[in-house]
Structures are given as structure tokens and as C-alpha cells.
LUMVEXKE-499524 format. One record per residue: y, z, x of N, C-alpha, C in turn; residue in one letter. Coordinates in pm, whole numbers, padded with zeros to 5 digits, always signed. Each point is the difference from the previous one (the first is absolute). Example, Ala and Ser with C-alpha at 12.3 -4.5 7.8 and 13.67 -1.06 7.14 Angstrom:
2
-00569+00780+01319+00119+00000-00089+00120+00000+00090A +00105-00072-00035+00119+00006+00082+00109+00073-00077S 
This chain:
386
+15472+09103+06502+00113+00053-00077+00085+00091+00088X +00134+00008-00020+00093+00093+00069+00039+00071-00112X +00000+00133+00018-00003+00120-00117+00095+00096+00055X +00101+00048-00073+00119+00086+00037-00060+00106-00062X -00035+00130+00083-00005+00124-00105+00118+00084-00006X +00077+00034-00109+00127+00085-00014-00040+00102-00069X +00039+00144+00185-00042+00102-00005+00110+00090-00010X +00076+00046-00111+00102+00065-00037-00031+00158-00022X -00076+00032+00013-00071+00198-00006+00020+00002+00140X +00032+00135+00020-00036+00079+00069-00050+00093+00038X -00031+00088+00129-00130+00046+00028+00014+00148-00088X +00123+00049-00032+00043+00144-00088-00058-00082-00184X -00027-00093+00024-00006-00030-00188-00137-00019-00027X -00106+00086+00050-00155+00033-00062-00069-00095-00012X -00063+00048-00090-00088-00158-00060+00021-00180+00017X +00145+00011-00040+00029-00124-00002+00015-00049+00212X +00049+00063+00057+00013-00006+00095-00191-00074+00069X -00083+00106-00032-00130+00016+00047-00046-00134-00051X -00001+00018-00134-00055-00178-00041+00062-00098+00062X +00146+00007-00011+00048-00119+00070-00066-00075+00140X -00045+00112+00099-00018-00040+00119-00174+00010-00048X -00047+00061-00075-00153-00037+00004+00026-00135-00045X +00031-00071-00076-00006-00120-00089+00052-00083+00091X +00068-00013+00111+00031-00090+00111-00046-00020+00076X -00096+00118+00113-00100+00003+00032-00098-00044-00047X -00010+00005-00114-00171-00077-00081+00036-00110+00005X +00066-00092-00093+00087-00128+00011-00028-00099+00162X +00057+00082+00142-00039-00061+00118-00121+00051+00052X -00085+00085-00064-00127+00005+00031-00078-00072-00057X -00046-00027-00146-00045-00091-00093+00006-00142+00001X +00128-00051+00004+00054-00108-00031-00040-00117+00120X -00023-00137-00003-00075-00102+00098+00132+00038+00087X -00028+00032+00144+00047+00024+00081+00171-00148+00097X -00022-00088-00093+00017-00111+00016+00180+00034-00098X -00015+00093-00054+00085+00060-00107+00132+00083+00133X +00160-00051-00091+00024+00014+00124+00128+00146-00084X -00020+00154+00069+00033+00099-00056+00150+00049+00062X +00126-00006-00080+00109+00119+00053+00055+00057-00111X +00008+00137+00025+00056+00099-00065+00183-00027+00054X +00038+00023-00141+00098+00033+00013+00062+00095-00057X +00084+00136+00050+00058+00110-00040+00120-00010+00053X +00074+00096-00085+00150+00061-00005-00014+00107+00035X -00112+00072+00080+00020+00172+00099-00037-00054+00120X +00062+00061+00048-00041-00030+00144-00078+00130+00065X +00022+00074-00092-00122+00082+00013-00125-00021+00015X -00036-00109-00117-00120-00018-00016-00053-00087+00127X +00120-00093+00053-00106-00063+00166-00083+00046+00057X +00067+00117+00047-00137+00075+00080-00091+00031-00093X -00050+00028-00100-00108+00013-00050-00058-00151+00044X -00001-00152-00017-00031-00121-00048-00032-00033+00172X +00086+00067+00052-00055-00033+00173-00089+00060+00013X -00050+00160-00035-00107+00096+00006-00116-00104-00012X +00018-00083-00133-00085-00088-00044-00024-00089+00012X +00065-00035+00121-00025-00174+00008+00009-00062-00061X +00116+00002-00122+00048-00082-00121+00153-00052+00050X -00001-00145-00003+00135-00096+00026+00084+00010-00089X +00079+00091-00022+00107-00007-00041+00181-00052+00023X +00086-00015-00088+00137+00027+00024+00068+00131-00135X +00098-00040+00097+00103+00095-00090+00156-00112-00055X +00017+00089-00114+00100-00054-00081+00125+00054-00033X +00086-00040-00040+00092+00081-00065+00085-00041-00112X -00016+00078-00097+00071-00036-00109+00154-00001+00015X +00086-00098-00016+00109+00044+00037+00079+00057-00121X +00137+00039-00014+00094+00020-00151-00044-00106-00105X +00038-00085+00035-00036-00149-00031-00110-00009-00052X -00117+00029+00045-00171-00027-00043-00013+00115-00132X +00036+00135+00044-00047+00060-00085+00117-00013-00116X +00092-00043-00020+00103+00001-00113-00107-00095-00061X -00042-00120+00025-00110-00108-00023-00058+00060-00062X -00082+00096+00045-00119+00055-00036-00020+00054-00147X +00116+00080+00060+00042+00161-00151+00078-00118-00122X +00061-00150+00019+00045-00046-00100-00142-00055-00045X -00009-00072+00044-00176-00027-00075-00079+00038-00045X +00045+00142+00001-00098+00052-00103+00032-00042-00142X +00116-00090-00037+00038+00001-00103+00004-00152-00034X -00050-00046-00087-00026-00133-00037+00084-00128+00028X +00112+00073-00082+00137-00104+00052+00037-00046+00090X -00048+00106+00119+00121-00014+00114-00148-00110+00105X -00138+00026-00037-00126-00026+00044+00013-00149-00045X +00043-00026-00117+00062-00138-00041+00096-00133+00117X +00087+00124-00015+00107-00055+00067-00023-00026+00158X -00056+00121+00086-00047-00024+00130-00119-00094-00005X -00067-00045-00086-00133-00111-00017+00107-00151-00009X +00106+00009-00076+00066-00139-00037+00060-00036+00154X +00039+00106+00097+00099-00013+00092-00091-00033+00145X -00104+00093-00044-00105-00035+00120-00009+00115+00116X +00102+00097-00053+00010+00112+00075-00129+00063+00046X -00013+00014+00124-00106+00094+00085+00031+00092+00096X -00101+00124+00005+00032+00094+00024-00051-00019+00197X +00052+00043+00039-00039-00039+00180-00143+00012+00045X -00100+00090-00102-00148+00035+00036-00047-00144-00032X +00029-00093-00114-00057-00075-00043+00016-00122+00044X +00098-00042+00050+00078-00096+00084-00107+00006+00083X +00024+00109+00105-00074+00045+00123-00198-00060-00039X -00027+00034-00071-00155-00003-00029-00029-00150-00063X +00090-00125-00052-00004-00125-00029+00036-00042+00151X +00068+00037+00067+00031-00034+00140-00098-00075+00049X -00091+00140+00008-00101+00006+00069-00187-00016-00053X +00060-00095-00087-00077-00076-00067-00113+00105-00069X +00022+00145-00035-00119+00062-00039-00036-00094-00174X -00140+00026-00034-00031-00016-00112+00016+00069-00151X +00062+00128+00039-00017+00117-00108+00007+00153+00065X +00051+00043-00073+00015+00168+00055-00099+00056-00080X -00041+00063+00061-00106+00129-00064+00084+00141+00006X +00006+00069-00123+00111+00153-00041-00133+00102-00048X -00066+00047+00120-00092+00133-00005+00086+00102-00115X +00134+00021-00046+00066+00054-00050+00109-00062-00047X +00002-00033-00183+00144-00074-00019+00121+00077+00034X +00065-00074+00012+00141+00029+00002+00130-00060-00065X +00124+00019+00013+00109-00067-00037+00010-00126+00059X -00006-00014+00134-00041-00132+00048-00061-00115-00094X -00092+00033-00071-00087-00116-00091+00119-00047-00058X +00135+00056-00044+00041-00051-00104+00123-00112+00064X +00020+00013+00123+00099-00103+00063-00067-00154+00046X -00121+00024-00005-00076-00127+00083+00012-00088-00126X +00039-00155+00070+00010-00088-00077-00095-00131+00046X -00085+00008+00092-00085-00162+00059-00107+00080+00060X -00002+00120+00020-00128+00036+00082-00144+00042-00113X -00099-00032+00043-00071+00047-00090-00099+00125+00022X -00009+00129-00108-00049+00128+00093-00140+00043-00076X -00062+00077+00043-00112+00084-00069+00061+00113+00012X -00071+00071-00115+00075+00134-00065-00140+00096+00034X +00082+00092+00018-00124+00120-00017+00067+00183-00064X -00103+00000-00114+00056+00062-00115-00081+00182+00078X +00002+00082+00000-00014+00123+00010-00070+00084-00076X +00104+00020-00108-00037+00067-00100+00091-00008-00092X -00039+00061-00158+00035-00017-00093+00093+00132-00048X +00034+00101+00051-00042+00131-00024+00205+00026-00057X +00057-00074+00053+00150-00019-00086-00003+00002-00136X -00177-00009-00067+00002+00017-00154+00062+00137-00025X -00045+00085+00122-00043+00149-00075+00151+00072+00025X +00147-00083-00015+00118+00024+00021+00023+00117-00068X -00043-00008-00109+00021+00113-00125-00046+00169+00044X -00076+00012+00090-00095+00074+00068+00022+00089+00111X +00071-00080+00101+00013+00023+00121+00214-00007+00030X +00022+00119+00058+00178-00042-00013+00031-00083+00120X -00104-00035+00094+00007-00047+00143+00035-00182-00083X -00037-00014-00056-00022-00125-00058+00080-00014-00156X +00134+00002+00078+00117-00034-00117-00048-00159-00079X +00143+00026-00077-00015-00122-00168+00070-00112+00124X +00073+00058+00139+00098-00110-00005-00155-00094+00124X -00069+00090+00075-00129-00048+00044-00100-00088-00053X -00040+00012-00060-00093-00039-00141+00056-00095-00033X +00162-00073-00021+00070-00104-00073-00050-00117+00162X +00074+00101+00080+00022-00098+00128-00165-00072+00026X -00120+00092+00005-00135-00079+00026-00077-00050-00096X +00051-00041-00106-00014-00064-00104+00066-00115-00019X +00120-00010+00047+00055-00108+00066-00016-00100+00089X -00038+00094+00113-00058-00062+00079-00195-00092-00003X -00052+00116-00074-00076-00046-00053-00070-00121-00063X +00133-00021-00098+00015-00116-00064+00041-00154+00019X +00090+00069+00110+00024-00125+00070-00104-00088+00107X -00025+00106+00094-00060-00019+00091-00170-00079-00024X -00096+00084-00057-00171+00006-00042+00045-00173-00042X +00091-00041-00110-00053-00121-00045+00021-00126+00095X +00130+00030+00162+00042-00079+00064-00118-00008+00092X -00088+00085-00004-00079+00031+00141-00072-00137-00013X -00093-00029+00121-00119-00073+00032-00094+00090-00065X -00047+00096+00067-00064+00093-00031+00052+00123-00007X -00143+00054-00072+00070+00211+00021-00091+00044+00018X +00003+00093+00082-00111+00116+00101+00034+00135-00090X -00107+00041-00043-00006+00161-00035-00150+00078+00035X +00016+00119+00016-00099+00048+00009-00163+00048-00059X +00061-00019-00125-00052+00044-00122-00046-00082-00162X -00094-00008-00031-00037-00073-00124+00073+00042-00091X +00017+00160-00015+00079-00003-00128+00178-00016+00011X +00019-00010+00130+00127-00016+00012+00030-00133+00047X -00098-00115+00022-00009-00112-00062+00058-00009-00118X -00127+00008-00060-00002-00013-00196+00101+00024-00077X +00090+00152+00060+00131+00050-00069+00081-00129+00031X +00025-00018+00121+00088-00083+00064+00001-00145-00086X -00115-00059-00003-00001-00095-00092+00054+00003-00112X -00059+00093-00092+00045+00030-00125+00174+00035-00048X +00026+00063+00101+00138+00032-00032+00107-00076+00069X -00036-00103+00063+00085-00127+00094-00051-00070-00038X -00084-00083-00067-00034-00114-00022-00028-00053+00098X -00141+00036+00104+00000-00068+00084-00154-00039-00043X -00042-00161+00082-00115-00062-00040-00106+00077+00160X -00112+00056-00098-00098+00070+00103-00052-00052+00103X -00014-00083+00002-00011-00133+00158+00099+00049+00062X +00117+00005-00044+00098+00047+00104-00001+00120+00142X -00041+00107-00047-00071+00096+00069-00129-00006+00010X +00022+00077+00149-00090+00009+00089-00040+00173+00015X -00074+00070+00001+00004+00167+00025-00086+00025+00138X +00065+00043+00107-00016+00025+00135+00006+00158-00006X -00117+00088+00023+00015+00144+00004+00096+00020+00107X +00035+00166-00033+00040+00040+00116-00065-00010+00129X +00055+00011+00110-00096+00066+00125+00103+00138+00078X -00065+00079+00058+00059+00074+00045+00090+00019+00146X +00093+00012+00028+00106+00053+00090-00039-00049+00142X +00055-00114+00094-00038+00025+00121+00112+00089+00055X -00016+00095+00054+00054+00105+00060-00019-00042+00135X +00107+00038+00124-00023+00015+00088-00110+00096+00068X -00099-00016+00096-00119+00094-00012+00089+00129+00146X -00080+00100-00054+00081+00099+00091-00087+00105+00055X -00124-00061+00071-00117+00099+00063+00023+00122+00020X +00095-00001+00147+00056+00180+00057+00131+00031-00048X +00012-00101-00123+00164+00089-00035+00003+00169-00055X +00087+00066+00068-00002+00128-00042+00129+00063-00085X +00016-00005-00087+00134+00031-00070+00056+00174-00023X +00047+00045+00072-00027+00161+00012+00063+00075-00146X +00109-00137-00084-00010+00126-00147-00102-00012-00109X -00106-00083+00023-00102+00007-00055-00161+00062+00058X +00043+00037+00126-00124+00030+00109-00078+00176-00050X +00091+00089-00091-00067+00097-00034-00009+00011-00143X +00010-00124-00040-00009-00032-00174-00127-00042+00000X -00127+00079-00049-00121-00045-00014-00043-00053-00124X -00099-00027+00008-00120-00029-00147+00096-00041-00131X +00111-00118-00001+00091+00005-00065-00030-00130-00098X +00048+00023-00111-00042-00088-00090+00154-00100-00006X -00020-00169+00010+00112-00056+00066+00020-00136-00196X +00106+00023-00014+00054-00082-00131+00113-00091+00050X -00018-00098+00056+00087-00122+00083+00097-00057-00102X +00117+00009-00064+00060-00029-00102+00072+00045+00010X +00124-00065-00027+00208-00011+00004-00012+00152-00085X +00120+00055-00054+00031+00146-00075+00050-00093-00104X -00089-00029-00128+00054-00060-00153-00054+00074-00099X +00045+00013-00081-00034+00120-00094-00126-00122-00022X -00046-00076-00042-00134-00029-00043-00116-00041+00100X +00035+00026+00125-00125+00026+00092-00070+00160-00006X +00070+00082-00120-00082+00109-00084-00044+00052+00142X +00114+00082+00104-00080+00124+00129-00012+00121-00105X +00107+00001-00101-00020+00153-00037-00103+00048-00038X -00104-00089-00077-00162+00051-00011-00043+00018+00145X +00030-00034+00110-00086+00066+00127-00007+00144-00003X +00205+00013-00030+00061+00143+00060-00075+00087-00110X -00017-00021-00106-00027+00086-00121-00150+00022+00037X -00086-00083+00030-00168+00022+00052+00023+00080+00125X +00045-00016+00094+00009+00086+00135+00038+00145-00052X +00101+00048-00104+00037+00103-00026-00145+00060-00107X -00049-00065-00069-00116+00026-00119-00109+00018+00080X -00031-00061+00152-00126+00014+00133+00065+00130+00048X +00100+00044+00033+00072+00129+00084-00021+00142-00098X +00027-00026-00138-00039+00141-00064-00117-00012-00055X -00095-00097-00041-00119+00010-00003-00082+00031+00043X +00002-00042+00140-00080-00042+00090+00027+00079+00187X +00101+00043-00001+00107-00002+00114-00024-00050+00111X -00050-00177-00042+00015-00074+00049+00106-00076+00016X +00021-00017+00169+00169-00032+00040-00034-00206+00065X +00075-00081-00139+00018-00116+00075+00101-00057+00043X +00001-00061+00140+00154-00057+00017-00041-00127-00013X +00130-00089-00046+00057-00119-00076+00069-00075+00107X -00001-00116+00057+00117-00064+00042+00012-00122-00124X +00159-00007+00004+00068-00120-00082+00046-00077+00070X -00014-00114+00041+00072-00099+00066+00069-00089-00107X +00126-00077+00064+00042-00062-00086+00143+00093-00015X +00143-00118+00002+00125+00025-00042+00010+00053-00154X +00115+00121-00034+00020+00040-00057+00088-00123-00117X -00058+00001-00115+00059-00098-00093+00053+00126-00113X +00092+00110+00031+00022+00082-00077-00076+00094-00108X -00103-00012+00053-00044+00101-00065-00082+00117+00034X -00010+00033+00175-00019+00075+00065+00060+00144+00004X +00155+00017-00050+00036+00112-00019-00089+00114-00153X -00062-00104-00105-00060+00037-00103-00149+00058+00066X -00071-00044+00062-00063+00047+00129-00024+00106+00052X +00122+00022+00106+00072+00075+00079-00016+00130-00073X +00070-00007-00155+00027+00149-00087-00162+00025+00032X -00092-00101-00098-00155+00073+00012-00045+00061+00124X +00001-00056+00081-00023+00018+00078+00036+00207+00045X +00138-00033+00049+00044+00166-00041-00042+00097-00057X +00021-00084-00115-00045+00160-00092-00144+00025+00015X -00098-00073+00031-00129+00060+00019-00023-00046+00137X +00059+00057+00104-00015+00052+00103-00100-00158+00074X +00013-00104-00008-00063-00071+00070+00026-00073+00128X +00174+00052+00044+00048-00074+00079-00057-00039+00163X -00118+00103+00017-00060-00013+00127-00070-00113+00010X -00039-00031-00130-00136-00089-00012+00031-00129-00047X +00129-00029-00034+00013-00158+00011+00131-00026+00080X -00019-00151+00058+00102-00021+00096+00039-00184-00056X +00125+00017-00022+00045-00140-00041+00037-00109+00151X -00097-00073+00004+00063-00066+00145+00117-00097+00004X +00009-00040-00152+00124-00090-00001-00064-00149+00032X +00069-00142+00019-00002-00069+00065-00118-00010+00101X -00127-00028+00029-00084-00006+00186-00023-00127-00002X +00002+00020+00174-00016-00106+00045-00162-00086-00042X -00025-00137+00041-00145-00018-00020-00088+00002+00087X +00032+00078+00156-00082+00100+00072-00023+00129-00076X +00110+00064-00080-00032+00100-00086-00084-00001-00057X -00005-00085-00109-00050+00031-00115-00139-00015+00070X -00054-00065+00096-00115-00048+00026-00063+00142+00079X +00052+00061+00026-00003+00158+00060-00039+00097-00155X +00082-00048-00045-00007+00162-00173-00085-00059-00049X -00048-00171+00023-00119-00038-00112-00156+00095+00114X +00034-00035+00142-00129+00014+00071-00031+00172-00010X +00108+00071-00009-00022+00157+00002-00015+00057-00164X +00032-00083-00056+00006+00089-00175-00187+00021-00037X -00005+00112-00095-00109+00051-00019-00047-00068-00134X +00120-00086-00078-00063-00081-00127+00146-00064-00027X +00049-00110-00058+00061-00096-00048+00053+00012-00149X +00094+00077-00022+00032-00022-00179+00079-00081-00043X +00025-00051-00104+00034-00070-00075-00006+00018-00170X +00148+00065-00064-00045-00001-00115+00139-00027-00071X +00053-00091+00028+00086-00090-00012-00042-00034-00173X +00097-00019-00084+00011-00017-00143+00021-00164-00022X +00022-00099+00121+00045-00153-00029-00167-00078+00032X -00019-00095+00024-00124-00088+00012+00024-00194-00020X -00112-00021-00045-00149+00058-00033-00080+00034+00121X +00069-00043+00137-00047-00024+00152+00090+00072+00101X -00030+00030+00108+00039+00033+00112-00029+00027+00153X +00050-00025+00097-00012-00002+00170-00083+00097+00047X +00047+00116-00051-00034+00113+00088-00146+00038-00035X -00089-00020-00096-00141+00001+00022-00101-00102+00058X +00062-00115-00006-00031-00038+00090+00027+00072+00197X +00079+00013+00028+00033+00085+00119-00083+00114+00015X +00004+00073-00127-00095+00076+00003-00198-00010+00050X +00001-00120-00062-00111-00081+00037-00025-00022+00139X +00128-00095+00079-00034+00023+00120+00019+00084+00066X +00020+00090-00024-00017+00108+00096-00076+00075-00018X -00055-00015-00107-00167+00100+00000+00050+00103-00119X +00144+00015-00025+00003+00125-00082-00044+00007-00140X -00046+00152-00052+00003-00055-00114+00139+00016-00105X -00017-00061-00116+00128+00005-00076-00031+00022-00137X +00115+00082-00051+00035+00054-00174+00066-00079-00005X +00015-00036-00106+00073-00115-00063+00024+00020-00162X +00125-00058-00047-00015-00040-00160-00084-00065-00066X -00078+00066-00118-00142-00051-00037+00051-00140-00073X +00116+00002-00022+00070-00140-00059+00003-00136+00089X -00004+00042+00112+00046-00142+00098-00167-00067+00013X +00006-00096+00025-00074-00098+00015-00108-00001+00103X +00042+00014+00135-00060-00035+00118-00106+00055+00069X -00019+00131-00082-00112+00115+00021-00043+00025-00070X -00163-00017-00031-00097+00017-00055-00089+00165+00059X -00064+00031-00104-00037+00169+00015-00099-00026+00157X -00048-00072+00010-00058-00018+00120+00028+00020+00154X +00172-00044-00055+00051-00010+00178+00135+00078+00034X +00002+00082-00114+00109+00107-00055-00002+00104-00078X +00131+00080-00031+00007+00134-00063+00116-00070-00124X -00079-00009-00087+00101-00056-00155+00013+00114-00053X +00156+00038-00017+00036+00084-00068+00117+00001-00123X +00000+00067-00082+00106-00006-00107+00136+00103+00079X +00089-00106+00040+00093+00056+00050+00130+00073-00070X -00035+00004-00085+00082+00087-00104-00037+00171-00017X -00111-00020+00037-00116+00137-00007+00007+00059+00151X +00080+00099+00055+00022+00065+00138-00156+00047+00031X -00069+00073-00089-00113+00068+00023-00104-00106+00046X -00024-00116-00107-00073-00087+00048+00012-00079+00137X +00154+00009+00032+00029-00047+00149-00072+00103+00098X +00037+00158-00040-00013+00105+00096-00138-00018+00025X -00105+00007-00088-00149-00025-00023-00070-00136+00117X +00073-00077+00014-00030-00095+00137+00066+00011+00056X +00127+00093+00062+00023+00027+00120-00060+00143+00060X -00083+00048-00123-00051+00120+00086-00141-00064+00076X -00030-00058-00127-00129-00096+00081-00014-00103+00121X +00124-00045+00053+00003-00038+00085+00031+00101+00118X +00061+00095-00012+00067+00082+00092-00149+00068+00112X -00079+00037-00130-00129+00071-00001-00121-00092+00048X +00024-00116+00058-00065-00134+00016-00148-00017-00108X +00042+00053-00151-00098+00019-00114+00007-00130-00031X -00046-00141+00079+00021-00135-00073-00117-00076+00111X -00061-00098-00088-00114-00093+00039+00065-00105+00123X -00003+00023+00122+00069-00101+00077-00036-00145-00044X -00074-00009-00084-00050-00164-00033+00132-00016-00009X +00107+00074-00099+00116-00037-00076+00064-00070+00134X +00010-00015+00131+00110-00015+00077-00093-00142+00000X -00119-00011+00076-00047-00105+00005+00001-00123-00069X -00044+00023-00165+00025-00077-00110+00128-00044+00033X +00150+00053+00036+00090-00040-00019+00083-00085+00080X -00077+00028+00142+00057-00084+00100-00106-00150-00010X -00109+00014-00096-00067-00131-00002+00060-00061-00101X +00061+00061-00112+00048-00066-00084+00154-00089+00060X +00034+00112+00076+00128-00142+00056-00036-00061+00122X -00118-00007+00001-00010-00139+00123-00084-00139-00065X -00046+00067-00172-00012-00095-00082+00133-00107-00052X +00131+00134+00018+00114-00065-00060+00018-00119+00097X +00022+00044+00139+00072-00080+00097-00046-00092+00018X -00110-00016-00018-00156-00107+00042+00042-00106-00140X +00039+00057-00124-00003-00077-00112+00157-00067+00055X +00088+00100+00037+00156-00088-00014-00014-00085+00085X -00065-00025+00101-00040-00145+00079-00016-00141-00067X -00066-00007-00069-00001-00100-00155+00065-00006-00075X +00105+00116-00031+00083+00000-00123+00163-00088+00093X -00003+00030+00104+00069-00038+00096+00015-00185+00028X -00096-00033-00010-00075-00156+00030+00057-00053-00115X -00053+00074-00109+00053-00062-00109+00149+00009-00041X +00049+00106+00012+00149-00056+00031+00061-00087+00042X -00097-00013+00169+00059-00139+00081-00001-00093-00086X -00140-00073-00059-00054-00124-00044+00118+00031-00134X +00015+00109-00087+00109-00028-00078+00129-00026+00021X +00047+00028+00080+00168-00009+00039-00055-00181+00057X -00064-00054+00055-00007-00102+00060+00022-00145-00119X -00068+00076-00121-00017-00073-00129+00109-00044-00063X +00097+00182+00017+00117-00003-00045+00122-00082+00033X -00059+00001+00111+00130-00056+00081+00004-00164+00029X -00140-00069-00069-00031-00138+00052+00109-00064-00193X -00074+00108-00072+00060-00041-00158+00125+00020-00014X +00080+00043+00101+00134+00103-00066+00088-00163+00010X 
């Protein structure tokens, strides 16, 4: 098979970014070698990452033309009309060219909605655009648009990749999709560039620091850190510093005030944007891994946490950590956060916990080897019936 992967994230867009390139990497690691792999992106940013990796890629470009395509198709009529005319957008042209079999979309996009002869696998994320009502990061006009897309896309697929059983099950239920259809491939965690003697000198006198890898969105919930660090400081006058990695999605100045007014500004440092020599540096020096993020049911960074030995607090809501190989906490409750970060600070914790957890994801990776196969042998099925 010749398989187009269309890699439209980039390395500033988190999660989606990280899966994308784990899920491509697994794909040409997994897959019968006989399988023939190019990425294709619209950054040219992203090359050098894919050369780092020894991944064959090209680059593309949408022209005026493609994306007017694009943004009209989102709309039925006009999706009509470019289907009657035969209109194609230059990515797709380009990829029938060249005789691929199907694109694989680690991340949908607007793209799904211009293709008219190619046939793709979908891969769904998460569900968490329910909680629109909830979160202001996640407008009515958001929520319309991936529901849209949604709808269109899941029933055109070959298949659909998600992470998760229950975000399977939702997915089914509320798209009408038939459960054969999906496939659920866990996460795996982050290949980072490895960075032995890297020395970064504005983090070099930031010690014993507790590290929360996540964009600035009001529902990756930092302000329960800041509120536990301040509840550990007059309790306790115990002093923890925080790094935040991850671009500001507006809601860092709300932050910023806490921060101020209770005097914490020494002790956390926003890095913004790092590189993935970075992050592989703040994961190898941090003193524990948080995470107490309000979205789910799954996520990257405990795994990461995993490999690197650290241990991790987490939302007692998410899925992926069991009391065994983690710190489950009610992240609504600052005290109950403060309560396992004093215990970690104080190294008051059973190191089994790190152990358990790095065996549990080499159970994952060991399992996505098979879950992988079977993809192949399914897309192969798909594609003999289509």
C-alpha cells in the first residue's frame, strides 16, 4: 500500500502536534515494511522535524484557489457543485498522481471536506467540544464547526482511530457510526529529541520544580497549582516552583494577577512555546509531572511522565492512571492537590509508584504493536471492498 499521511499541526499546537508525529511514527514502525510511507505538510517548519526522523516527506501548498475550495465546502451546495464539476484541490490531484491508496488525517481537518476520489482514515481525538457550555475557550461558533466536521467526515472514513473506549462508544452513539468501524490505539508518549549535556541557563537555578506541560487554556485548570503552592507557603512555608510550558491561549494574564497578589512570581516561570530538545530537558530535571487539566478521558503527558521515571498528580477523572502508578486527585480541591505535592516534594511516596508506571506503558506500546497489524489487515479489507 502507498499511504499519504496529512500532517497539518504544528510543533506550537500541543497535543495534537505530539500525536500527530507519534501516530506516524507508529504507522512506519508497525506497519509490513513493504508499506510505502510520505507525509505530506503545508509547514515547512515541520521538515526538519521529519528529517530529524527519518520520515519521507513533501511539502505542499495550498494555493487562493485550494483554500477558497476548501472554506466553500464546508457547505453542502457548493461540495455538490465542486463533486458535479470534478473540481480538485492541488493536494489531491498530487496524491492520485502518485498513485497513493488513501490518506491517513492523525488530526481532521477542513481538508476532509474538499476531497472528492481519494479515500481517507479518520482519527477522532476527543470529544470534549461537548463541554462548550463550560469552557469560553470553546465558543458556540467552535462546537458548530466540529460537529460538522464530525459529521461529515467519521461516516466517509474507511476507518476511525481513537484513543479511548468511551470516546469510542460516545462517538458511535452520537454519529451513527457502526462499532467495527473503529479501532482504539492508546496514546504513546512524546519522542522528544534526547538532550544528554544540554544545559539551559534560565532554567539551571530553578530546582526541585514541579513541571505541568500544557498550552495556557482556562480548562487545563493551572490555577489549582497556584492556589496549592500558596495553601503549601502559609501552611507549611514550604516554597514550590512550577514551570508551565506551553503558548499562551489567553488566559495567562488571569494567572499572572494570582500569581502577584500572593507573591509567587519567583517560583513559576512560563516558558512559552520549547523546543523538543526542551521539553526533553524540563521532563529529565522536573522533581514530579502535573497534570490537572479539566478535559479527558486520556492524555500524553503521563505517559511521559512514565518514561521518564517521574512521578505524576493527575485528575482523578482521566482514565490512564490507576492509584498504583499515580497521584489521583480531585482537581477542584487545591488542598487535596497541595497534600501530593507536599508529598512528593518531601519524597513521602512508595517508589513502586514510578516503577508500576513505566511498566504499565511498556505494556501499552508492546500492546499498540497488534492494535497496529490490525489496522493494517483492516485498511487492506477496506480497500479490496471499496
Amino acid at each position: 500500500m502507498k499511504i499519504a499521511i496529512l500532517f497539518e499541526s504544528l510543533p506550537s499546537g500541543g497535543g495534537a502536534f505530539t500525536h500527530s508525529l507519534n501516530a506516524t511514527l507508529d504507522l512506519i514502525r508497525f506497519f509490513n515494511r513493504k508499506n510505502e510511507f510520505v507525509v505530506f505538510t503545508n509547514s515547512k517548519e515541520n521538515l526538519k522535524t521529519f528529517e530529524n526522523f527519518n520520515i519521507k516527506s513533501e511539502y505542499f501548498h495550498h494555493t487562493f484557489f485550494d483554500k477558497l475550495i476548501i472554506y466553500l465546502s464546508t457547505l453542502k451546495f457548493f461540495r455538490f457543485i465542486f463533486q458535479f464539476l470534478n473540481i480538485q484541490i492541488y493536494l489531491e490531484k498530487k496524491i492520485i498522481n502518485q498513485s497513493f491508496n488513501l490518506i491517513f488525517f492523525p488530526v481532521l481537518s477542513s481538508t476532509i471536506f474538499s476531497l472528492k476520489k481519494v479515500k481517507f482514515v479518520s482519527t477522532l481525538l476527543d470529544l470534549e467540544h461537548f463541554k462548550h457550555s463550560i469552557f469560553p475557550e470553546i465558543t458556540t461558533k467552535d462546537y458548530e464547526y466540529r460537529e460538522k466536521l464530525h459529521f461529515y467526515a467519521l461516516p466517509k472514513s474507511l476507518l476511525i482511530i481513537t484513543s479511548y473506549a468511551s470516546i469510542k462508544n460516545e462517538m458511535c452513539r452520537h454519529y451513527s457510526i457502526n462499532k467495527n468501524k473503529v479501532i482504539i490505539i492508546p496514546y504513546t508518549p512524546g519522542r522528544f529529541l534526547k538532550s544528554k549535556n544540554l544545559k539551559l541557563k534560565k532554567y539551571q537555578n530553578f530546582k526541585n520544580y514541579f513541571f505541568y506541560p500544557a498550552q495556557i487554556w482556562g480548562h487545563k485548570n493551572h490555577i489549582v497549582i497556584l492556589k496549592a503552592m500558596s495553601f503549601l507557603k502559609e501552611k507549611y512555608g514550604l516554597v514550590i516552583n512550577l514551570i508551565l510550558s506551553g503558548r499562551d491561549r489567553g488566559y495567562k494574564k488571569i494567572l499572572m494577577k494570582y500569581i502577584k497578589k500572593n507573591k509567587l512570581y519567583k517560583n513559576v516561570i512560563f516558558t512559552g512555546y520549547v523546543s523538543s530538545k526542551e521539553m526533553d530537558y524540563l521532563y529529565q530535571k522536573c522533581k514530579c509531572v502535573i497534570f490537572t487539566s479539566l478535559f479527558g478521558p486520556n492524555a500524553i503527558p503521563p505517559l511521559e511522565a512514565w518514561k521518564y521515571k517521574k512521578p505524576i498528580i493527575i485528575n482523578e477523572k482521566l482514565k490512564d492512571v490507576k492509584k498504583n502508578n499515580g497521584f489521583l486527585v480531585n482537581v477542584r480541591n487545591h488542598r487535596q492537590v497541595a497534600t501530593y505535592m507536599r508529598r512528593v516534594f518531601l519524597n513521602q511516596y512508595p517508589k513502586k509508584l514510578i516503577k508500576s508506571g513505566n511498566l504499565e506503558l511498556k505494556k501499552i506500546e508492546k500492546e499498540n504493536k497488534k492494535r497496529y497489524k490490525f489496522l493494517e489487515q483492516n485498511i487492506k479489507k477496506k480497500l479490496l471492498n471499496a
